[in-house]
C-alpha positions in Angstrom: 147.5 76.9 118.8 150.0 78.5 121.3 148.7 78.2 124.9 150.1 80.3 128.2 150.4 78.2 130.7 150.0 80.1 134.4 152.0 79.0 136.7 149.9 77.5 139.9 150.2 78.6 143.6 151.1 75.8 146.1 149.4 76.1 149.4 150.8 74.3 152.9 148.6 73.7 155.9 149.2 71.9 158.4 145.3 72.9 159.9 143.3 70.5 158.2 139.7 72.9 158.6 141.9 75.3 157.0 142.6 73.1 153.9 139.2 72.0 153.4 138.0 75.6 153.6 140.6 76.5 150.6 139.7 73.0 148.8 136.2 74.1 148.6 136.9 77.7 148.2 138.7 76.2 144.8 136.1 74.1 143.7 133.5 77.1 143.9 136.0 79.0 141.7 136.6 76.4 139.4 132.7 76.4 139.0 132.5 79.9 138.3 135.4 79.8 135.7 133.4 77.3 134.1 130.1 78.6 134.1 132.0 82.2 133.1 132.8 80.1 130.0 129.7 77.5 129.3 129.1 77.7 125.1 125.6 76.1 126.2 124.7 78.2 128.8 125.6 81.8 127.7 122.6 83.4 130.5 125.1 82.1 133.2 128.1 84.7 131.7 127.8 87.5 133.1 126.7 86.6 136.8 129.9 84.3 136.8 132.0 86.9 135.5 130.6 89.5 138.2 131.3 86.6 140.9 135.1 86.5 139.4 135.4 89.8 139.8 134.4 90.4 143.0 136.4 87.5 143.9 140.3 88.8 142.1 142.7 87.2 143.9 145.9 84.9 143.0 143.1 81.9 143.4 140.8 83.2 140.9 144.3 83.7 138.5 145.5 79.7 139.7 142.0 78.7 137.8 141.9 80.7 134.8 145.5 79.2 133.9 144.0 76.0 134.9 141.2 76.1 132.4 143.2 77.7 129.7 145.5 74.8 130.1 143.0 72.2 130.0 140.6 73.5 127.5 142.9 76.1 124.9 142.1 80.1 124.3 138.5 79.4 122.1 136.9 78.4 125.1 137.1 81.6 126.3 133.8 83.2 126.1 133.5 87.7 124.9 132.6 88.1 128.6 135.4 86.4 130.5 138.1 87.4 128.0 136.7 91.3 128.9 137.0 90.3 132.5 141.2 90.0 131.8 141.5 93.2 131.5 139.7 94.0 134.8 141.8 92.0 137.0 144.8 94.0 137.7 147.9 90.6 137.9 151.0 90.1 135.6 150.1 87.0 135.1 146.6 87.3 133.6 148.4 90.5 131.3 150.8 87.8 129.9 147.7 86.3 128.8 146.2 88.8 127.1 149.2 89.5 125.1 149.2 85.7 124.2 145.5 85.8 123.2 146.5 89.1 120.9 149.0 87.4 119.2 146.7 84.2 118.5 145.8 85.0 115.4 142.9 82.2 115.5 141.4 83.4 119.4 138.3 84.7 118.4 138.0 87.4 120.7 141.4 89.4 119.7 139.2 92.7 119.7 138.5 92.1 123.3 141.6 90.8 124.6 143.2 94.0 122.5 140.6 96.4 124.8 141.9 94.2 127.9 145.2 95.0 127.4 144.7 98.8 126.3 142.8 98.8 129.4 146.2 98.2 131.2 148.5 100.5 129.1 151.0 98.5 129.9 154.8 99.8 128.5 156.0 96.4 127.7 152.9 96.0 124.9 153.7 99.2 123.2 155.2 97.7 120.3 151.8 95.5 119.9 149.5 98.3 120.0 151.6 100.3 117.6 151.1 97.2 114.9 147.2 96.6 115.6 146.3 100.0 114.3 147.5 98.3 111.1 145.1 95.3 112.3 142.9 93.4 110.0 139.9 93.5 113.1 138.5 97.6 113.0 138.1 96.7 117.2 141.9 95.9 117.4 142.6 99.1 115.7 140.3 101.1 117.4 141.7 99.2 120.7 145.3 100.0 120.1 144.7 103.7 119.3 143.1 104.2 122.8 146.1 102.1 124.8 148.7 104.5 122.2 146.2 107.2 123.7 147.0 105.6 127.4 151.2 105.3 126.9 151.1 108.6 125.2 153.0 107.5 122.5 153.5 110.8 120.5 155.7 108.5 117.8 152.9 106.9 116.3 150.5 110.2 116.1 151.0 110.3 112.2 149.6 106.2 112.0 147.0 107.6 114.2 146.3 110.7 112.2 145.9 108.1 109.0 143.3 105.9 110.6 141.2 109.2 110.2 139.4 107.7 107.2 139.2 104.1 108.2 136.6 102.6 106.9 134.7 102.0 110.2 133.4 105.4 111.8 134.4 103.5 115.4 138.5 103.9 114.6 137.7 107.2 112.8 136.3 108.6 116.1 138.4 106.9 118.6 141.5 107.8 116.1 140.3 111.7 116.6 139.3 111.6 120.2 142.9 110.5 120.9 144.5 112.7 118.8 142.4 115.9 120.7 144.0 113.9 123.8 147.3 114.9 122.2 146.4 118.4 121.6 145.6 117.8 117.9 142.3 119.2 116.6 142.4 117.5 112.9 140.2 114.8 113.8 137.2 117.5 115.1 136.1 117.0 111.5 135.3 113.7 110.9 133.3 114.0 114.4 131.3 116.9 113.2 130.4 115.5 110.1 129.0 112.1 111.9 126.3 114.5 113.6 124.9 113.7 110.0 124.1 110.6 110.2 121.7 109.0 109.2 121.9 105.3 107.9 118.2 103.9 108.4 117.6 100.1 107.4 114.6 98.3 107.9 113.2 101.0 110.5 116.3 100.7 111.9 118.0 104.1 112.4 121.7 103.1 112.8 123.5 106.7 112.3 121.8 106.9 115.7 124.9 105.6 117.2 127.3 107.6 115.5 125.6 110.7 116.2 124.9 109.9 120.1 128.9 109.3 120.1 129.9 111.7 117.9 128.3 114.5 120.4 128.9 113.3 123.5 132.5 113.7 122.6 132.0 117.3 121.4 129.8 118.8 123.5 132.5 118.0 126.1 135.2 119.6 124.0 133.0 122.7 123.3 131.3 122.8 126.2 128.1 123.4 124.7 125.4 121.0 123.4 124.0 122.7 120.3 121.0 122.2 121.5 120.9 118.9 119.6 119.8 115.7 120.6 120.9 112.5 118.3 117.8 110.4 119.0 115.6 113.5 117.7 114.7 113.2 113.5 116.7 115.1 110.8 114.5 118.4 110.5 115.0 118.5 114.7 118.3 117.9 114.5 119.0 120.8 111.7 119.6 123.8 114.1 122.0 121.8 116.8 123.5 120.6 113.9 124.2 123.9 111.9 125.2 125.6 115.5 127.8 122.8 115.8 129.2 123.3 112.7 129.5 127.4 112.9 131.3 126.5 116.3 134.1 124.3 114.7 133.9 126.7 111.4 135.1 129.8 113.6 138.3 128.2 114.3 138.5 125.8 111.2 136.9 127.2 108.1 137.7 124.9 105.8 137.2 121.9 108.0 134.7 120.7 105.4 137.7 120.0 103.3 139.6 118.1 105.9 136.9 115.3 106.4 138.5 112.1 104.6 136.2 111.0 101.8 135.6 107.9 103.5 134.3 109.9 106.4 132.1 111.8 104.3 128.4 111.2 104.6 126.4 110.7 102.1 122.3 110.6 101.9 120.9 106.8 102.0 117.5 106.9 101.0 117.7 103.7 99.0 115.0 100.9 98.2 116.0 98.1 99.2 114.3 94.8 97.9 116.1 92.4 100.6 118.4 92.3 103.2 120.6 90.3 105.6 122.2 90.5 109.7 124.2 88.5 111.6 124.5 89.4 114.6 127.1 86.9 116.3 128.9 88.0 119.8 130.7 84.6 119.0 132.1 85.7 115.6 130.7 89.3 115.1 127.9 91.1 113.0 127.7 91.2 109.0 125.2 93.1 107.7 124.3 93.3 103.3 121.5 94.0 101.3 119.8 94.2 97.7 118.7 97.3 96.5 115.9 97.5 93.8 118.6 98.8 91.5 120.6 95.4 91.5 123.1 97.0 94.2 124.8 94.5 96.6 125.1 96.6 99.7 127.6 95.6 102.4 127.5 97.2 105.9 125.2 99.0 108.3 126.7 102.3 109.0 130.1 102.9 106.4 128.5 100.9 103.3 130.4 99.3 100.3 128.2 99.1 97.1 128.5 96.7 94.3 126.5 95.9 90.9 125.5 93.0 90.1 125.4 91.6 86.4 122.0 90.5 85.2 123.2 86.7 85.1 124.5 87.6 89.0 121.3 89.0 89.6 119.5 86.4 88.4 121.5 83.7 90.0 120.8 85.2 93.2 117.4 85.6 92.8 117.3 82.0 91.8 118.5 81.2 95.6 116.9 83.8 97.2 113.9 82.1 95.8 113.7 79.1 98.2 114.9 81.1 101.1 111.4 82.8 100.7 109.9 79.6 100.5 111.1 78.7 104.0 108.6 78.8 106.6 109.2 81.9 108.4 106.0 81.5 111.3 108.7 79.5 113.7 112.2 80.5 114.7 115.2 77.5 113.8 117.8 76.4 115.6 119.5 77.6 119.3 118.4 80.5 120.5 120.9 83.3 122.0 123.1 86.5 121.0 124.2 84.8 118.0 121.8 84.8 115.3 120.8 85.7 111.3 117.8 87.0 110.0 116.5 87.1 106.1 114.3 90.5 105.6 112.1 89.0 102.7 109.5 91.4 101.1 105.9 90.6 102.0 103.8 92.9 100.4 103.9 96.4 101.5 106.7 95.4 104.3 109.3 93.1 104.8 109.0 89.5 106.8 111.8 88.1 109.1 113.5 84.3 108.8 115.0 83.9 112.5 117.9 81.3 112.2 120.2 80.4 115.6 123.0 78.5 116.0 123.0 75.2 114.3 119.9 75.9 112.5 120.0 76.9 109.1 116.9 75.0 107.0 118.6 72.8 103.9 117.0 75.2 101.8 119.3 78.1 103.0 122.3 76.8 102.6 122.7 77.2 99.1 122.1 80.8 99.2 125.2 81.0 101.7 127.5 79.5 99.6 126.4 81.3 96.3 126.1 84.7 98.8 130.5 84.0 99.7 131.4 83.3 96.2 129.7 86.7 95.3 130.9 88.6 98.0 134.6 87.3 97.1 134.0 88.6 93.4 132.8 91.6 94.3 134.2 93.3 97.5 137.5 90.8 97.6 138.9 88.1 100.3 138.5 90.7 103.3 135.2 91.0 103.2 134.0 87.2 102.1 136.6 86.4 105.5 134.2 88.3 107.3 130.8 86.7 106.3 132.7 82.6 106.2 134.0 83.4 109.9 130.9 82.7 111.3 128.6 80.9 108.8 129.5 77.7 110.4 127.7 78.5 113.3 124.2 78.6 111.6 125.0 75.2 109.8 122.5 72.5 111.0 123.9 69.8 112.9 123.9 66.3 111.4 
């Protein structure tokens, strides 16, 4: 791994109270740093990182080279990496340009928003080849910093990340293009006021929607009269009026919504399902449907049938998964976390499992669950769930 290496202030005294005010003024700041970044005590994050903050400063830069030095860029934790973009010093945006180009740092997406956040020239060239980025947050990160630069050239890469797969680079691709005086991506905007992805009692379209009109109402300078949080027969008149507004000046802007944008009704049974929710690694979300669909996603979904032999292999493991005891939560608890929806009768039972504590029984249903999702969704998608399985792996 490539590390930066910040180059350290020197301070002269010749006032010795003066020296031991800066010695321990260091030492408090070192302490933050470290507590900013403590794997084993994530509930101390954020009130280091707000100390750090307040703090800025050329000492509060002198430390974070210091621990980057000492301990590499993965012990970085989501919340200090987002504070790099905040503090406003060359030296820390040489950093996040290094952390971008480490393809192994595990908080690119982050350190890409860090750097958009300082639409600095000199990147312009990195931000123009993450909206080609394997990570959906680098893309959606470099479109806002292209945004920022107002980089006109790379309107027609922009203009193609329309019908990304993930609605977030879809919507912050035709924000910024409206920025630009482009109205192409109104569209795919419009057509997420349909959402509605519901899993487990969990209405995730809710997310699109509330972004989806918060961006319009502003560009319309209307509301509808629809609300995102309200149900689909409430939401039918704000939703039609939205549409008649963007019809008057696009008619055929049903046509110009990329297929990938398109949405598309959900009411499917499922039989099982499975989160990960991981602010280490990121979330991964699939389920089984009672058709034999493999399901992966939570708001753009990718559907795959299973064979009966694949269906009944996965069954087989699936099997003593259910047999677990669910009545107690395993392993570390903390924002990084998987949970096994297991039919229960009329409703569905939840298997909580933290970091480092995944029951024996478990683990071969997570290596039979990567083969399958290889075979049928490809390398991209099995990355995505192996990333951060390790993290549920039980300690010896």
């Amino acid at each position: 791994m490539i590390l930066l290496r910040i180059g350290l202030l020197s301070f002269d005294s010749a006032l010795p109270g003066l020296a031991q005010d800066k010695q321990d003024s260091s030492s408090k700041i070192a302490q933050e740093v470290e507590y900013a970044n403590a794997k084993d005590k994530p509930q101390f994050h954020v009130q280091a990182v707000r100390k750090l903050r307040d703090r800025g400063g050329p000492a509060v830069v002198d430390e974070i080279g210091r621990f980057v030095t000492a301990h590499g860029h993965n012990a970085l934790s989501i919340s200090f990496t987002d504070l790099l973009g905040e503090l406003q010093e060359p030296r820390l945006h040489a950093l996040l340009l290094t952390l971008v180009r480490d393809k192994d740092f595990l908080w690119r997406p982050t350190a890409m928003r860090g750097l958009a956040q300082q639409a600095d020239r000199d990147s312009l060239d990195d931000f123009r080849k993450g909206l080609g980025d394997k990570l959906w947050g680098c893309r959606a990160a470099s479109i806002l910093a292209l945004e920022k630069l107002k980089d006109a050239v790379s309107i027609p890469a922009i203009k193609g990340l329309l019908g990304d797969d993930v609605y977030d680079v879809r919507a912050q691709a035709a924000k910024t293009l409206h920025a630009f005086g482009d109205a192409s991506g109104l569209p795919v905007l419009v057509e997420a006021l349909r959402a509605d992805t519901v899993w487990f009692g969990i209405d995730y379209g809710q997310i699109a929607r509330e972004d989806a009109w918060t961006f319009l109402k502003k560009v319309a300078k209307d509301d509808f009269g629809y609300k995102p949080w309200e149900s689909t027969e409430q939401r039918a008149p704000g939703l039609a009026k939205a549409e008649a507004w963007l019809a008057k000046t696009m008619p055929d802007w049903r046509d110009r919504v990329p297929e990938k944008a398109k949405v598309r009704a959900t009411a499917v049974d499922y039989v099982f399902g499975f989160e990960r929710r991981s602010c280490q690694r990121g979330d991964f979300f699939f389920r089984l449907d009672r058709e034999g669909n493999l399901v992966v996603g939570y708001f753009t979904l990718e559907k795959a049938k299973l064979t009966e032999d694949e269906l009944r292999d996965f069954n087989a493991v699936l099997d003593k998964v259910k047999r677990v005891d669910r009545s107690v939560p395993y392993g570390q608890g903390g924002c990084d976390f998987e949970q096994f929806y297991v039919p229960d009768g009329p409703r569905f039972d939840k298997l909580w499992i933290g970091v480092q504590g995944r029951p024996e029984p478990v683990e071969p249903f997570t290596k039979m669950v990567l083969e399958l999702l290889r075979k049928k969704f490809g390398e991209r998608v099995a990355e995505e769930f192996r990333q951060s399985s390790d993290l549920f792996r039980m300690s010896e």
